[in-house]
C-alpha positions as CSV (number, residue, x, y, z in Angstrom):
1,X,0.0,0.0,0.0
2,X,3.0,2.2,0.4
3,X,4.3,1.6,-2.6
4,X,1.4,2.5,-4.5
5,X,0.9,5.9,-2.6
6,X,4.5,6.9,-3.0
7,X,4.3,6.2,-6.9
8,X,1.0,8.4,-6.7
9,X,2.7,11.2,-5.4
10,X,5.7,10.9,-6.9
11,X,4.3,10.4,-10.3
12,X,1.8,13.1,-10.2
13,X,2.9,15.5,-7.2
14,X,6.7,15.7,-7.8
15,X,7.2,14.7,-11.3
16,X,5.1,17.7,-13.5
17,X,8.1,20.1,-11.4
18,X,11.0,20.2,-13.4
19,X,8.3,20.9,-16.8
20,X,6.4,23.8,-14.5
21,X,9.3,25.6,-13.7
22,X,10.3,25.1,-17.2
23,X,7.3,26.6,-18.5
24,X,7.8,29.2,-16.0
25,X,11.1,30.2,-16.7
26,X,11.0,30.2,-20.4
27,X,7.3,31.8,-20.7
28,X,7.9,34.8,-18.1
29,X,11.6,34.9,-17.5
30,X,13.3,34.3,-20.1
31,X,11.3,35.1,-23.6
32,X,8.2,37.0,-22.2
33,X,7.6,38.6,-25.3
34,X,7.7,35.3,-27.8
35,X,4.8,35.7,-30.2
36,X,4.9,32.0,-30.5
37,X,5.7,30.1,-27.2
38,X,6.2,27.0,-28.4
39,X,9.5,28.1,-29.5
40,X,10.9,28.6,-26.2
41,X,12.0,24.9,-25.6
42,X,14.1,25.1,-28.6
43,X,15.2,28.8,-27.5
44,X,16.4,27.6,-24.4
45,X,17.8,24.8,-25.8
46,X,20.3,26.1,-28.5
47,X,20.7,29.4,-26.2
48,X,21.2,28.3,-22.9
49,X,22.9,24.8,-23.0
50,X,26.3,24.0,-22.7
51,X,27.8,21.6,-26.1
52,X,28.0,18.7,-24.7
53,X,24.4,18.4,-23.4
54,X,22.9,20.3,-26.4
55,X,24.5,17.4,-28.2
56,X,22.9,14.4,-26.0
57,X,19.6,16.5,-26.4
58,X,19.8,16.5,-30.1
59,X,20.8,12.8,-29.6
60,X,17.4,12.4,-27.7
61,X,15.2,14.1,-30.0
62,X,17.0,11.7,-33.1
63,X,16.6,8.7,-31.5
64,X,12.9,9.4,-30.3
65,X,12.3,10.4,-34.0
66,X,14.2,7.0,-35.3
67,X,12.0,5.1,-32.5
68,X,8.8,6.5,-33.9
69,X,9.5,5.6,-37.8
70,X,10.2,2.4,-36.8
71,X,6.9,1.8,-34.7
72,X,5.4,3.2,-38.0
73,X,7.0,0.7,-40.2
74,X,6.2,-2.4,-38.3
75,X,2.5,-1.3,-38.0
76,X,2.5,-1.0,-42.1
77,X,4.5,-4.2,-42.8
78,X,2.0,-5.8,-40.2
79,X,-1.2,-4.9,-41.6
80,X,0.1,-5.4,-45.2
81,X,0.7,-9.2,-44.1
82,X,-2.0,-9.9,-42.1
83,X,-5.1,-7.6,-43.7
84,X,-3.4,-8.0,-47.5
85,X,-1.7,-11.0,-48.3
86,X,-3.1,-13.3,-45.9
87,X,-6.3,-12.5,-46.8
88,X,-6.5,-11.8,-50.3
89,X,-3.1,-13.8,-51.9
90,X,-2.3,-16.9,-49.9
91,X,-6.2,-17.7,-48.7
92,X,-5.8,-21.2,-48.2
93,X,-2.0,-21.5,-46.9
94,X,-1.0,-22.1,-43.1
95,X,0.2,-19.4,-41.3
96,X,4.0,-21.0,-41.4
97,X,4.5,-21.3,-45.0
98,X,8.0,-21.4,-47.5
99,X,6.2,-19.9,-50.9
């Protein structure tokens, strides 16, 4: 029972921080007169980080971009086997077959 209260508030009580003061900083501190906010993050980013990190950031972003085309992929080479060719060229094969 402890467990499961101390992920509750750590999950939601501690864990929206770090984007709050984020969204803090970079609305009213930082950029208070952005016409578009949404451009902060990357403000902050290429303005206000050190080389090295900006580097394992841009890392981050690549590999969460690589990790979403894959998903993509699978999902189309998955419903191109099962909803195409299973079903339309190879009716009566198994589901393990060579040709």
């Amino acid at each position: 029972m402890l467990s499961v209260l101390w992920f509750n508030l750590a999950h939601y009580a501690l864990r929206p921080w770090p984007w709050i003061f984020d969204r803090i900083g970079r609305r009213w501190v930082l950029y208070p007169g952005l016409t578009q906010p949404e451009r902060g993050y990357m403000l902050v980013a290429t303005r206000n980080t050190p080389h090295a990190i900006l580097g394992i950031l841009l890392a981050g972003f690549m590999a969460a971009f690589m990790s979403t085309i894959a998903t993509q992929l699978n999902w189309g080479s998955s419903y191109l086997v099962e909803d195409f060719y299973r079903r339309f060229l190879k009716k009566d094969r198994q589901r393990k077959h060579t040709t």
